[in-house]
N, CA, C and O atoms as CSV, one atom per row, in Angstrom:
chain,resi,resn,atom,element,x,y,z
A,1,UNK,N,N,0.814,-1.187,0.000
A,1,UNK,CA,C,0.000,0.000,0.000
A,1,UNK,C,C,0.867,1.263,0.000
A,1,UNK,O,O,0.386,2.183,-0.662
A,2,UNK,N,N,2.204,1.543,0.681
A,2,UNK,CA,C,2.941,2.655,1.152
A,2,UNK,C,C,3.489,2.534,-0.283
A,2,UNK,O,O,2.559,2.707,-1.070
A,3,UNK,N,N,4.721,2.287,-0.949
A,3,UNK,CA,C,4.691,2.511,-2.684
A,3,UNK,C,C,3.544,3.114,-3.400
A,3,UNK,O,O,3.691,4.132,-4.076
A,4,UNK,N,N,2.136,2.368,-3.238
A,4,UNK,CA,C,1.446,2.826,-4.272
A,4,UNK,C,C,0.701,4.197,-3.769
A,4,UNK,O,O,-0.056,4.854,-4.485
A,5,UNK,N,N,1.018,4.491,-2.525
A,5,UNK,CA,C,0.641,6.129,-1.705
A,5,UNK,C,C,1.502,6.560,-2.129
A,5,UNK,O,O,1.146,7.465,-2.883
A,6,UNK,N,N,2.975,6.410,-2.093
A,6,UNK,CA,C,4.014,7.060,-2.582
A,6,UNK,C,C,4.091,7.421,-4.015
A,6,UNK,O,O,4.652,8.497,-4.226
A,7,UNK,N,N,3.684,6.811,-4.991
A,7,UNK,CA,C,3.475,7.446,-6.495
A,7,UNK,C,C,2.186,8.240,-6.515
A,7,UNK,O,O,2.070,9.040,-7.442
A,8,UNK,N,N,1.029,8.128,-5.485
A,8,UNK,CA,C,0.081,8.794,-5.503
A,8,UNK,C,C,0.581,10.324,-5.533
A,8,UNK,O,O,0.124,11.061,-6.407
A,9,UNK,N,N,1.584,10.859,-4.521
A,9,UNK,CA,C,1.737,11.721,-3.726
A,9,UNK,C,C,3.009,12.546,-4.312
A,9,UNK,O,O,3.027,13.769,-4.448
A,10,UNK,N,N,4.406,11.377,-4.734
A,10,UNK,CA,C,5.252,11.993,-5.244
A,10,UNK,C,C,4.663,12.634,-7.502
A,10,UNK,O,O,4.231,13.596,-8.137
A,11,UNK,N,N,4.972,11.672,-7.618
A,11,UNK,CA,C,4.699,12.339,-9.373
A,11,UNK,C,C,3.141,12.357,-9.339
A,11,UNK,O,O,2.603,12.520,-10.434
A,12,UNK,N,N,2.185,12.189,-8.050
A,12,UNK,CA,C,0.722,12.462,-8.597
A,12,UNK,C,C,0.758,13.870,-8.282
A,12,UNK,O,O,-0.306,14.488,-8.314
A,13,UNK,N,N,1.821,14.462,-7.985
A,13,UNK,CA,C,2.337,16.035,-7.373
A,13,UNK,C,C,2.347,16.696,-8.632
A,13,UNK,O,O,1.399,17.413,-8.949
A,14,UNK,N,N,3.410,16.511,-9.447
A,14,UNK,CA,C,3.336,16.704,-10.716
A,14,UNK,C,C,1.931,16.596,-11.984
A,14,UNK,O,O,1.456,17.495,-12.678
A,15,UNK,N,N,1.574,15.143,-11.904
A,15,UNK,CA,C,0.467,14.847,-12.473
A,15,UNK,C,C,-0.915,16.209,-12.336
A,15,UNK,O,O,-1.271,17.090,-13.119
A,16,UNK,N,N,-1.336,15.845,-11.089
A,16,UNK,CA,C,-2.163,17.125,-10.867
A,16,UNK,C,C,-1.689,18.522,-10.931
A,16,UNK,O,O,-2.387,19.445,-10.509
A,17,UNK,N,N,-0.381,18.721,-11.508
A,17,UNK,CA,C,-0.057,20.326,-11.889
A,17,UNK,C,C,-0.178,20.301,-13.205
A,17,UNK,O,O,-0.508,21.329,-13.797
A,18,UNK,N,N,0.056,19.189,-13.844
A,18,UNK,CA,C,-0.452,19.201,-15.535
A,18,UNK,C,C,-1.483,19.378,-15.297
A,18,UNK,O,O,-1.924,20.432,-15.755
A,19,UNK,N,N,-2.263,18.687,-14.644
A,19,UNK,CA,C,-4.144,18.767,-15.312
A,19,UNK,C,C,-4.493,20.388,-14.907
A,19,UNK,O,O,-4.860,21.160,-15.794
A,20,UNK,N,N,-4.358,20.809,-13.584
A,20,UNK,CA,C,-4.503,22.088,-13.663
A,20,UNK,C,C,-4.243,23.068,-14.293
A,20,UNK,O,O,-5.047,23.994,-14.401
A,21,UNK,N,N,-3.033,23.069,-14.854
A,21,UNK,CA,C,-1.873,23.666,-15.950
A,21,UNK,C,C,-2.904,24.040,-17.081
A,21,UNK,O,O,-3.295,25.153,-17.434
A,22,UNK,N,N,-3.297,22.530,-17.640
A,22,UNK,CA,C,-3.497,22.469,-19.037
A,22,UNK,C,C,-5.209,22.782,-18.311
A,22,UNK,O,O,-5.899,22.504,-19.292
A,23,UNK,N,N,-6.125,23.153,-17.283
A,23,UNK,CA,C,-7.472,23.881,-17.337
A,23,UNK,C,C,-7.097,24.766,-16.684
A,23,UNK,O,O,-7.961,25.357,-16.036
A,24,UNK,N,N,-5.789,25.192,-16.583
A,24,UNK,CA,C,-6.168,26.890,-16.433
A,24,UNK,C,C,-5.786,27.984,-17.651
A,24,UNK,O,O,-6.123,29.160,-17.788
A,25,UNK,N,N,-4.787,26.948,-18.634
A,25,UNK,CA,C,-4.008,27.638,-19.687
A,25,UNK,C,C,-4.931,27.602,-20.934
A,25,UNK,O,O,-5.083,28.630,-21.594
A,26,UNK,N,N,-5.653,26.251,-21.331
A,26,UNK,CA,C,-6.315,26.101,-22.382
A,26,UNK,C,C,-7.180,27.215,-22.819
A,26,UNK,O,O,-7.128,27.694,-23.952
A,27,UNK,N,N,-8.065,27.656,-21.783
A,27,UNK,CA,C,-9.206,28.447,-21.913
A,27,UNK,C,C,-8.593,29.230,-22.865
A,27,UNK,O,O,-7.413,29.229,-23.213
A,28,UNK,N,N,-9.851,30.143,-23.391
A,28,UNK,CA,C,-9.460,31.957,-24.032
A,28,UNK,C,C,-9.334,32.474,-23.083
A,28,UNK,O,O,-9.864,32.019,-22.070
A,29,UNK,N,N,-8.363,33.959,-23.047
A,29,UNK,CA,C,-8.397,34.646,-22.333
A,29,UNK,C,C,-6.618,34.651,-21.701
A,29,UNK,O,O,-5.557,34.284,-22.206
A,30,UNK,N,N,-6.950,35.198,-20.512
A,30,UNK,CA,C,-5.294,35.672,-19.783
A,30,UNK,C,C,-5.444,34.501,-19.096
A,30,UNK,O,O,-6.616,34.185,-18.887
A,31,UNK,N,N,-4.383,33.576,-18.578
A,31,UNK,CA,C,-4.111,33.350,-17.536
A,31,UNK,C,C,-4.498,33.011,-15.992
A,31,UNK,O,O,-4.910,32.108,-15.264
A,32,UNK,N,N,-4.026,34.526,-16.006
A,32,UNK,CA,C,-3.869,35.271,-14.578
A,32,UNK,C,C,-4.961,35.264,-13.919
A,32,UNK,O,O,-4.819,35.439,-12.709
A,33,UNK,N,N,-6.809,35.012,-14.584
A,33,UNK,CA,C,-8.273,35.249,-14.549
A,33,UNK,C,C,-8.379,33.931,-13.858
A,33,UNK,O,O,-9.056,33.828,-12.835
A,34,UNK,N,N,-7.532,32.590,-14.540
A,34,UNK,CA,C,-7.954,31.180,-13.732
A,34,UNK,C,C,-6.736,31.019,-12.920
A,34,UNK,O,O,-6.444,29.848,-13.165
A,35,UNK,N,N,-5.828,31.469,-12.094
A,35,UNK,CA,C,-5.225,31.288,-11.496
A,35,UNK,C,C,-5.509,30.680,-9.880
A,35,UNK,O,O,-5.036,29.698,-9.308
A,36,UNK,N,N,-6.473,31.697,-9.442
A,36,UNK,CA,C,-7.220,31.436,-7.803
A,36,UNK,C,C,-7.856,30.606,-8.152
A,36,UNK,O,O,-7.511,29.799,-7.289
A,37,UNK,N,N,-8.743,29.933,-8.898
A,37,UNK,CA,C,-9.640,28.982,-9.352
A,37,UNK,C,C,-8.975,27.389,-9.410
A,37,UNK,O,O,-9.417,26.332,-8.961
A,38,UNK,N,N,-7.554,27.743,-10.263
A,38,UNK,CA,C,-6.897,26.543,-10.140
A,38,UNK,C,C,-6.103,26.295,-8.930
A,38,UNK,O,O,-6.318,25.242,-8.329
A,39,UNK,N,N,-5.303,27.030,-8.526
A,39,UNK,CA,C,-5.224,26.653,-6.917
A,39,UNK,C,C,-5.734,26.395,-6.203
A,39,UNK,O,O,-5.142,25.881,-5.253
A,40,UNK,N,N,-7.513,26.600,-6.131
A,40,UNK,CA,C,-8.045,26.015,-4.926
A,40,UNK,C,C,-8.387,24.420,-5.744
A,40,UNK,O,O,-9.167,23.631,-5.212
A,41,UNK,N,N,-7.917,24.197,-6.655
A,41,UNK,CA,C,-8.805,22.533,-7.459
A,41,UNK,C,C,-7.392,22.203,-7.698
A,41,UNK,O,O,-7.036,21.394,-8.555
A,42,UNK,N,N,-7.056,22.474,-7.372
A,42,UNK,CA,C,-4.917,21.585,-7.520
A,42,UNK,C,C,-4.958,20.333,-5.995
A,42,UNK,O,O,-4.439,19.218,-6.052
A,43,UNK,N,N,-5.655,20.860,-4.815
A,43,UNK,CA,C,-5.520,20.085,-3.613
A,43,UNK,C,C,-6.547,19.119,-4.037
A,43,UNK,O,O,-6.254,17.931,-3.902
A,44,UNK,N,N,-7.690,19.416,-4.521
A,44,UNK,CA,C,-8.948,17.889,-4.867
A,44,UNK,C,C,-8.175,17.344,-5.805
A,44,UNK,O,O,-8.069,16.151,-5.517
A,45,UNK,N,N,-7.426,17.648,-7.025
A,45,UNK,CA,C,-7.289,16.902,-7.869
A,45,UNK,C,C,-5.503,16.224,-7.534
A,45,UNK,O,O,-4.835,15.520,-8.291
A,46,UNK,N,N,-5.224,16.615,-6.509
A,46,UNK,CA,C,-3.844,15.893,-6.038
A,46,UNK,C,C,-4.498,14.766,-5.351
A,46,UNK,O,O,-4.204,13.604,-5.630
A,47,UNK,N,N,-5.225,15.021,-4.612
A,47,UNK,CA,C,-6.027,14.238,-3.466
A,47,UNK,C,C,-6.821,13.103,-4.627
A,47,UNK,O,O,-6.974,11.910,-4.364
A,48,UNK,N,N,-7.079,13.477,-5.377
A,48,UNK,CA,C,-8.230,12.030,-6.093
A,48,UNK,C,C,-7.082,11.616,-6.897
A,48,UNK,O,O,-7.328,10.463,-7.250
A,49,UNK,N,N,-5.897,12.000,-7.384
A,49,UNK,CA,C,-4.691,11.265,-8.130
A,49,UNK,C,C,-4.419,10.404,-7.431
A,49,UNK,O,O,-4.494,9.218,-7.754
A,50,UNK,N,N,-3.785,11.123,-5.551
A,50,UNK,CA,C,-3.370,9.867,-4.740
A,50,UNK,C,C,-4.474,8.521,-4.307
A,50,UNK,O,O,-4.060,7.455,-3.851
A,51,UNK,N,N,-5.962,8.839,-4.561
A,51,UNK,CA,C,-6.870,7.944,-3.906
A,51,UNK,C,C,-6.561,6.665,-5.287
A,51,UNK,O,O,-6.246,5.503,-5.032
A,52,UNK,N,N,-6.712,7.127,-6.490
A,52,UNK,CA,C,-6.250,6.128,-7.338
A,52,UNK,C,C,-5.317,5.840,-7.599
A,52,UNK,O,O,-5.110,4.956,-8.430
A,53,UNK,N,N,-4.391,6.490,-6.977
A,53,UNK,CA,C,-2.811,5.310,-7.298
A,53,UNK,C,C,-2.966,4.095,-6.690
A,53,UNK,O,O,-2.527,3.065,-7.202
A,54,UNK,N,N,-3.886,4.129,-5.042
A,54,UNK,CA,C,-4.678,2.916,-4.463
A,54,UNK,C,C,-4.778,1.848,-5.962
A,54,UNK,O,O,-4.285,0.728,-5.826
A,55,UNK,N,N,-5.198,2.084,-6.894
A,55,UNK,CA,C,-6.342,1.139,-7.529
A,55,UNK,C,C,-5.076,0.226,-8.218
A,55,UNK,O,O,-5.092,-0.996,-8.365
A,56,UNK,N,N,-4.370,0.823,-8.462
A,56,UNK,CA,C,-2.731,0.135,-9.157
A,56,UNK,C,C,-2.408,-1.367,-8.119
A,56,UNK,O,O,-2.269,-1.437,-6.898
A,57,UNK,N,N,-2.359,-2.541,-9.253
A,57,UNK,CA,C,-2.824,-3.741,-8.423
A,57,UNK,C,C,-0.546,-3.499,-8.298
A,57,UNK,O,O,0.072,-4.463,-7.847
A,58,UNK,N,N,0.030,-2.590,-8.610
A,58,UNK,CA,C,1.676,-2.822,-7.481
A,58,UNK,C,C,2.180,-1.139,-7.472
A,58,UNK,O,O,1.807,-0.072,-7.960
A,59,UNK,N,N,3.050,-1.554,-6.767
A,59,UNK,CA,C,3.445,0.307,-6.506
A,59,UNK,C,C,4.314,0.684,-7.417
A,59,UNK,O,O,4.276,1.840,-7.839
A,60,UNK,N,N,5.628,-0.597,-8.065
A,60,UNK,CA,C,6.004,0.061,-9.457
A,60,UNK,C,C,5.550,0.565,-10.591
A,60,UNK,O,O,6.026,1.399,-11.360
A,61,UNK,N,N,3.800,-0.525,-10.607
A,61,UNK,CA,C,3.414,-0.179,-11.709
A,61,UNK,C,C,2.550,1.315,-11.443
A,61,UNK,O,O,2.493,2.199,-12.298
A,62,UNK,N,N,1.976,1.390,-10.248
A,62,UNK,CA,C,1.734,2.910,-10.269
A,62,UNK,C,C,2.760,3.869,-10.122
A,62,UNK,O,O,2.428,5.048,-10.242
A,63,UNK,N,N,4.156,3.548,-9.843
A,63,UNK,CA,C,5.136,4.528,-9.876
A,63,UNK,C,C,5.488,4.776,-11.812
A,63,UNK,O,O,5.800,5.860,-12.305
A,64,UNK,N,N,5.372,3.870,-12.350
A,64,UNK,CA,C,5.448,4.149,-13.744
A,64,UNK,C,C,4.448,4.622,-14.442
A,64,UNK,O,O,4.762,5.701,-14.944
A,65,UNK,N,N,3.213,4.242,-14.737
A,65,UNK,CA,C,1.971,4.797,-14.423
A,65,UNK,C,C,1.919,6.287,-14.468
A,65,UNK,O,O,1.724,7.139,-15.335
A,66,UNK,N,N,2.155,6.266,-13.270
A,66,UNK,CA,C,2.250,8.064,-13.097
A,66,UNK,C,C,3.178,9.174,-13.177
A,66,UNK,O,O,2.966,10.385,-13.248
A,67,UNK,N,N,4.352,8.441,-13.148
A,67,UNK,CA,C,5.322,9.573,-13.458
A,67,UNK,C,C,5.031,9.104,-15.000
A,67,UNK,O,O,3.970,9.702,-15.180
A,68,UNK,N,N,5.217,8.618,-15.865
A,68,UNK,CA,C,4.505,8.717,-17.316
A,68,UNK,C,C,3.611,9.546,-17.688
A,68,UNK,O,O,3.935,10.249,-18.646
A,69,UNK,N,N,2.543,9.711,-17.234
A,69,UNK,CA,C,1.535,10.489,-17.471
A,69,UNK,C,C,1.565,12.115,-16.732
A,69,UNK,O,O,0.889,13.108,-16.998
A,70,UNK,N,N,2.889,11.849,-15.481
A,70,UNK,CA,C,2.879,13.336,-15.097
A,70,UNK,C,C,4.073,13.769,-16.307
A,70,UNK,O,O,3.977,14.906,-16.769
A,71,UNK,N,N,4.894,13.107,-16.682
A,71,UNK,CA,C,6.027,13.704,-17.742
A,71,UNK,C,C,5.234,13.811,-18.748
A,71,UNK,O,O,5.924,14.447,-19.545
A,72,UNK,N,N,4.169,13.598,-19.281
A,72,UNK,CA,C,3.325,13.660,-20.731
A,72,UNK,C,C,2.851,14.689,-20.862
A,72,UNK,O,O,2.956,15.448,-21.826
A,73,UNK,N,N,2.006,14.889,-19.453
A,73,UNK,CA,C,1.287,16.098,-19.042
A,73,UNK,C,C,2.288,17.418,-19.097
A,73,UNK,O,O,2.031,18.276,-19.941
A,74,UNK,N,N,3.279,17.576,-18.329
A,74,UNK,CA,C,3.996,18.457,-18.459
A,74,UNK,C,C,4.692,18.903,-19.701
A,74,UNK,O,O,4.941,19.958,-20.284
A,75,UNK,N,N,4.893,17.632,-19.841
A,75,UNK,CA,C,5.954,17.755,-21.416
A,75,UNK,C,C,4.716,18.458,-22.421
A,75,UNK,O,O,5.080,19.414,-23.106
A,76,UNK,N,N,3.746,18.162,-22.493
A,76,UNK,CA,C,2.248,18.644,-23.690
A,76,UNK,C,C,2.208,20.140,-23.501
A,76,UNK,O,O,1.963,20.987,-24.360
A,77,UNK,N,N,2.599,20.384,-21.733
A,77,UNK,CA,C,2.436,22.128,-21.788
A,77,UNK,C,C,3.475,22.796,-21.936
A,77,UNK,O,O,3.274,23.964,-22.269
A,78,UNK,N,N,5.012,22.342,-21.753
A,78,UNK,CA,C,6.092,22.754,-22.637
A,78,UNK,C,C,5.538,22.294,-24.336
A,78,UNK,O,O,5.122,23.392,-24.706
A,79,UNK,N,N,5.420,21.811,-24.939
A,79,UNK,CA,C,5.230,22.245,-26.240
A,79,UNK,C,C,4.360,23.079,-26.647
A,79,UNK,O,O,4.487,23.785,-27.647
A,80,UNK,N,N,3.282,23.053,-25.795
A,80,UNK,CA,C,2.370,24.229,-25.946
A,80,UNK,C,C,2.592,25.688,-26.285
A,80,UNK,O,O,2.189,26.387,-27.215
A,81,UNK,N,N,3.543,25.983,-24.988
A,81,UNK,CA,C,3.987,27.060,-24.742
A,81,UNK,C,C,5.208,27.256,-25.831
A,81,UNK,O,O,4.845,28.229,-26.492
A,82,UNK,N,N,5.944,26.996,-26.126
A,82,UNK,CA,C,6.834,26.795,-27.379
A,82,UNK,C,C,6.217,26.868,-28.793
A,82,UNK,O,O,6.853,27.258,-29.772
A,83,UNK,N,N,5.041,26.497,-28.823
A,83,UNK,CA,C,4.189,26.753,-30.084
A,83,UNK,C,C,3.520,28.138,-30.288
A,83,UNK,O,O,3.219,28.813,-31.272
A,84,UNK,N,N,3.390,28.307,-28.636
A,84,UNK,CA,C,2.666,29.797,-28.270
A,84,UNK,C,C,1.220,30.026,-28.214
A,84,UNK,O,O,0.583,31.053,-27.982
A,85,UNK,N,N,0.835,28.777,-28.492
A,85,UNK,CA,C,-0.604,28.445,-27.718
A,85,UNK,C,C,-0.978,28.919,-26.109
A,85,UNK,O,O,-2.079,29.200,-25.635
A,86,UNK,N,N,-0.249,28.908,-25.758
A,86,UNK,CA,C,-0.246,29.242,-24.034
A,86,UNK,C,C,1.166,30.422,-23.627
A,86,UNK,O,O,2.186,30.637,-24.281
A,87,UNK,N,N,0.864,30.820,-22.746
A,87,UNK,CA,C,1.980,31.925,-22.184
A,87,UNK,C,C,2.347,31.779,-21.104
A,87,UNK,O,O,3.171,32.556,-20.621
């Protein structure tokens, strides 16, 4: 159980800064408008990353799992921003 809390918590850290990232950046508009909005939904959506790293039947495979999908996530909003889709 402690591994698969531990990928919940370590790269589901990361993970849930992509998802917020990419719904606070996507929208039209500035930024700066979804900023307070996504900080207060960064702690639920860290919190429901770590409840399903639970569901990962081993803790490597949710340690791979998720740092995968938190490097995807991140990596999608570096290209973003490099394209200039986002600022």
């Amino acid at each position: 159980m402690w591994p698969r809390l531990g990928a919940g918590v370590v790269p589901g850290f990361f993970l849930a800064a992509a998802l917020v990232g990419l719904a606070c950046w996507l929208p039209p508009g500035s930024w700066e408008s979804w900023l307070v909005p996504g900080l207060v939904a960064f702690f639920p959506v860290w919190l429901a990353v770590a409840c399903l790293s639970l569901r990962f039947a081993s803790g490597p495979r949710a340690w791979l799992w998720l740092s995968g999908l938190a490097m995807l996530g991140l990596g999608l909003l570096r290209v973003l921003q490099q394209a200039g889709w986002v600022r």
